[in-house]
C-alpha positions in Angstrom: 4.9 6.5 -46.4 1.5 4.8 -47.0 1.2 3.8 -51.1 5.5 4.9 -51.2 8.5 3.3 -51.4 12.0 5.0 -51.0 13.9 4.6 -54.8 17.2 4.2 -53.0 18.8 3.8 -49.8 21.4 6.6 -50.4 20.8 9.4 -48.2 21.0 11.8 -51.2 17.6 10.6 -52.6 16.1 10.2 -49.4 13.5 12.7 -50.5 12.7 10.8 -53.5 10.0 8.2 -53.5 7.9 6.2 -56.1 4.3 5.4 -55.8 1.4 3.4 -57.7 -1.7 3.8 -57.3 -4.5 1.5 -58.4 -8.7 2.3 -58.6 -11.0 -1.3 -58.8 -12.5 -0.9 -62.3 -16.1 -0.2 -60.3 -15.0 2.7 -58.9 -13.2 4.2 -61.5 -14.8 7.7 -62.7 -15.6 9.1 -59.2 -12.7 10.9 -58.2 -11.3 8.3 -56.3 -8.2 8.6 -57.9 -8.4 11.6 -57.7 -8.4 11.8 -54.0 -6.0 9.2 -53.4 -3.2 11.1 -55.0 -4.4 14.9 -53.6 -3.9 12.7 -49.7 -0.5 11.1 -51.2 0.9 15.2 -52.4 -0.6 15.9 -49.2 1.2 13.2 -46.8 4.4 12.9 -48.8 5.2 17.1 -48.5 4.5 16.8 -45.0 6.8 14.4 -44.1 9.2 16.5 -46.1 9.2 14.8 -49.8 10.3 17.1 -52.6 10.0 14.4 -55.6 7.0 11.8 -56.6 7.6 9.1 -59.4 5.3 6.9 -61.1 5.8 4.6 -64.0 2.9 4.1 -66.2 2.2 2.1 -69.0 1.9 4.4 -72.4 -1.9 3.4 -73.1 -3.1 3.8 -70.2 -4.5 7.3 -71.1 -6.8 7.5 -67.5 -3.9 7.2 -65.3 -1.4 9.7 -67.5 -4.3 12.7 -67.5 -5.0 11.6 -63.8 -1.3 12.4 -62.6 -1.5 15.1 -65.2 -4.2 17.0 -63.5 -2.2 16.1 -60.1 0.8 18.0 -61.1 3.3 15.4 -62.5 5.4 15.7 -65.6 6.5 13.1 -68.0 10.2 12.9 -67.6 10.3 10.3 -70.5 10.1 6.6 -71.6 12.2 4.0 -70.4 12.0 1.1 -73.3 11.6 -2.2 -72.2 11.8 -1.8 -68.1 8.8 -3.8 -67.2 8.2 -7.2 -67.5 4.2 -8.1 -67.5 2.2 -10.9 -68.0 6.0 -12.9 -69.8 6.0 -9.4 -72.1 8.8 -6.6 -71.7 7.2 -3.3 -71.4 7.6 0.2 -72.0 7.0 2.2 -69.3 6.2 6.5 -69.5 8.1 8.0 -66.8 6.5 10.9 -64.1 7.5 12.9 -61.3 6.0 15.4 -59.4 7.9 18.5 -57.6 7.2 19.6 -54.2 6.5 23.5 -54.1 7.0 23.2 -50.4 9.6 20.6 -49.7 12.8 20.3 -50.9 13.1 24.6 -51.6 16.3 25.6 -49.8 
């Protein structure tokens, strides 16, 4: 899955994938983002993928009302996951449900 990777290896989560997705500072405003995660719902039902998840740091305010508008959820925080730039990091947890895969 272009943009994916699977969270696990166990075959019980094997419709479970996390993604990132990342817009060059010139393009940001222009629905790229936008699009980018409409093609990744898109690709990931298809292939069969009932659940999306995305960690994202708490001020980044663009990216939360971005995945907001795209249908994920914040699940929660998980305190002090991320390591960046020699800093631990908090990091807000989202997912996304497929309405299409996953149902039965």
């Amino acid at each position: 899955m272009p943009g994916c990777a699977a969270t696990s290896a166990r075959a019980v989560y094997a419709g479970v994938v996390e993604h990132g997705v990342y817009v060059h500072p010139a393009a940001r405003g222009l629905g790229v983002g936008s699009a980018l995660l409409a093609a990744l719902v898109a690709s990931t039902e298809a292939a069969g993928i009932w659940t999306i998840q995305s960690g994202i740091f708490p001020e980044n305010a663009a990216s939360l009302a971005l995945h907001h508008r795209a249908g994920f959820r914040v699940i929660g925080t998980r305190e002090r996951v991320g390591r960046h730039h020699g800093r631990w990091r908090d990091v807000v947890l989202l997912e996304r449900r497929s309405a299409v895969a996953g149902i039965s």
